[in-house]
C-alpha positions, -999 to +999 in steps of 0.1 A: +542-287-583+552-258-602+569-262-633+598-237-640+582-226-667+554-215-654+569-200-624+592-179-646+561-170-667+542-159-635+568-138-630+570-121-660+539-115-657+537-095-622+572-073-637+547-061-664+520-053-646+547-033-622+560-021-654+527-006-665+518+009-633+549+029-630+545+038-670+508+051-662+521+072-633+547+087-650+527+096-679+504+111-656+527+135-634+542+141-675+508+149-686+503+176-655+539+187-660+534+194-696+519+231-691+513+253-659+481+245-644+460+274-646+448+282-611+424+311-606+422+333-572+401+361-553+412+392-537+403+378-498+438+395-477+453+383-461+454+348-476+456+359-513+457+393-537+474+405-564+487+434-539+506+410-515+542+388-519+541+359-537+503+364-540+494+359-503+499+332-485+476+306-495+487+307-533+525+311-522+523+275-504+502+260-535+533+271-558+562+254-533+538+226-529+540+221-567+570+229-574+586+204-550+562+177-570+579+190-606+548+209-614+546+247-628+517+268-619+502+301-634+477+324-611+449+346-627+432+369-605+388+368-611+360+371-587+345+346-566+316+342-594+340+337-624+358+313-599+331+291-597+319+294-632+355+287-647+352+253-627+324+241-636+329+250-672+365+239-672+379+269-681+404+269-654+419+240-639+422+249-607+408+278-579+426+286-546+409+291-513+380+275-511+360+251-483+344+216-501+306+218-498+284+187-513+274+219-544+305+224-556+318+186-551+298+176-580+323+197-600+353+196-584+375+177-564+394+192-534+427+190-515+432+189-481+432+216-464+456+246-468+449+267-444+418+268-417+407+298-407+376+302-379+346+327-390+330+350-368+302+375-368+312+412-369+283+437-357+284+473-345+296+481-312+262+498-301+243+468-311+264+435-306+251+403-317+261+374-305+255+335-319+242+318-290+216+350-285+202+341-322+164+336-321+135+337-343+115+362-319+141+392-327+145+406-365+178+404-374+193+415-408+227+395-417+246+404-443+262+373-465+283+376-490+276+362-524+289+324-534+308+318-504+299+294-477+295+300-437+291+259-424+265+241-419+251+251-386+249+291-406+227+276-430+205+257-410+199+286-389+190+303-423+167+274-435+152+277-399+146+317-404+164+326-369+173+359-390+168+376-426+194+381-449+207+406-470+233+396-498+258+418-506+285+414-541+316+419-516+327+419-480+338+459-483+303+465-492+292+443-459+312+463-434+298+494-452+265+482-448+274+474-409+287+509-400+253+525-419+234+502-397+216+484-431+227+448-416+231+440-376+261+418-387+275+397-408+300+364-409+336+365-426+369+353-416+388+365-384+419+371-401+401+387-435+378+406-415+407+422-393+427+430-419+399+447-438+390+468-407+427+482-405+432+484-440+402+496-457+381+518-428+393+550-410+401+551-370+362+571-362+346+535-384+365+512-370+358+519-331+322+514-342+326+478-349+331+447-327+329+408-330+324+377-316+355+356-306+334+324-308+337+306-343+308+300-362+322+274-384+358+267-394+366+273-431+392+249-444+409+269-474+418+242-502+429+240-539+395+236-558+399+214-591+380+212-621+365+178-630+365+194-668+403+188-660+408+151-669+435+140-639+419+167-618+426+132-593+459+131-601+468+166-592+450+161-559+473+135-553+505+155-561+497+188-545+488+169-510+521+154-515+541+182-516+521+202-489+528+174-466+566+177-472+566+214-472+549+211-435+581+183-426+601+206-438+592+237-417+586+255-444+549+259-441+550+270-404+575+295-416+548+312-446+524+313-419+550+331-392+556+354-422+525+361-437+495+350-415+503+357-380 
């Protein structure tokens, strides 16, 4: 039988290893909240630029998502090469927008999802290309643009040559290359690639391009985070958190009413 003493030491025992666990979290969320985390994004409308409200809409739910955790957040604006660069160096803590592939994973952890968005291939209107038409007996020139990512069955088509590929700094310089005819077509976003043919090409250039409405791959937009940072888990943790109760709340559904749709 157990002795009193034993049972009261037993006890003790469990309150301080509660004790310690809520100690470590708090010092852990206090460590985050210390300074603004430092999260870098890309011009890409219309999920984020330094032209739009609040940033666009992707960075606009990573602040609420934060700040309903306690947490303080600063945006600078780079290019998709810095982005990744800054990661991997930990110069940044963090980078907004991007899909998880096994690359960057071995220097940086990701969120869940903000955002998924389905990509497409835009072509000209006198030469339509579709995906399921792909095949290694016609030449086909896609345009890509550099460091980002188009899913897995994009890539193995590329590995298995069903076109050639032409890589271009920028999606502007893409569509430019579609209307001159240089490229046959090339993948981005629905919503980016809409909002780039109203906003950035005249009336005469934009009846001369068409695209697919059958996704390619779906790009789940998340919060990218330096392994440099040392609780790059933790603030995983906390941003999921307060997404999750930003979407109970109806506040998500609401930024995406406002700014997506």
């Amino acid at each position: 039988m157990q002795s009193i003493k034993s049972y009261t030491d037993s006890c003790k025992d469990k309150m301080k290893r509660i004790l310690l666990f809520i100690l470590i979290n708090l010092w852990a969320v206090g460590a985050i909240a210390q300074q603004p985390l430092r999260i870098s994004f890309i011009e890409y409308k219309p999920f984020s630029s330094n032209s739009l409200p609040k940033l666009g809409f992707i960075n606009e739910v990573i602040r609420e998502a934060f700040a309903i955790e306690g947490i303080e957040v600063e945006f600078i604006l780079t290019s998709p090469a810095k982005a990744y660069q800054s990661i991997k160096n930990g110069d940044i803590d963090a980078s907004s927008g991007w899909a998880p592939t096994e690359e960057r994973k071995a220097y940086a952890g990701f969120t869940k999802p903000i955002y998924t968005s389905s990509i497409v291939l835009f072509s000209h209107r006198d030469n339509p290309i579709s995906w399921s038409r792909l095949n290694a007996n016609k030449r086909i020139e896609m345009g890509v643009t550099k460091n980002y990512y188009y899913g897995e069955m994009f890539t193995k088509a590329r590995t298995n040559r069903l076109f050639s590929v032409q890589t271009a700094v920028s999606d502007k310089i893409n569509f430019k290359k579609l209307i001159r005819r240089r490229i046959d077509a090339f993948p981005i976003s629905l919503n980016a690639g809409i909002n780039m043919l109203e906003n950035n090409l005249s009336r005469h250039q934009r009846a001369n391009i068409t695209y697919s409405t059958v996704a390619i791959a779906k790009d789940p937009m998340s919060l990218m985070v330096s392994k440099q940072y040392r609780d790059h888990h933790k603030v995983i943790a906390t941003f999921n958190r307060g997404l999750a109760k930003l979407k109970a709340s109806g506040r998500y559904q609401e930024l995406i009413e406002n700014r997506i749709l």
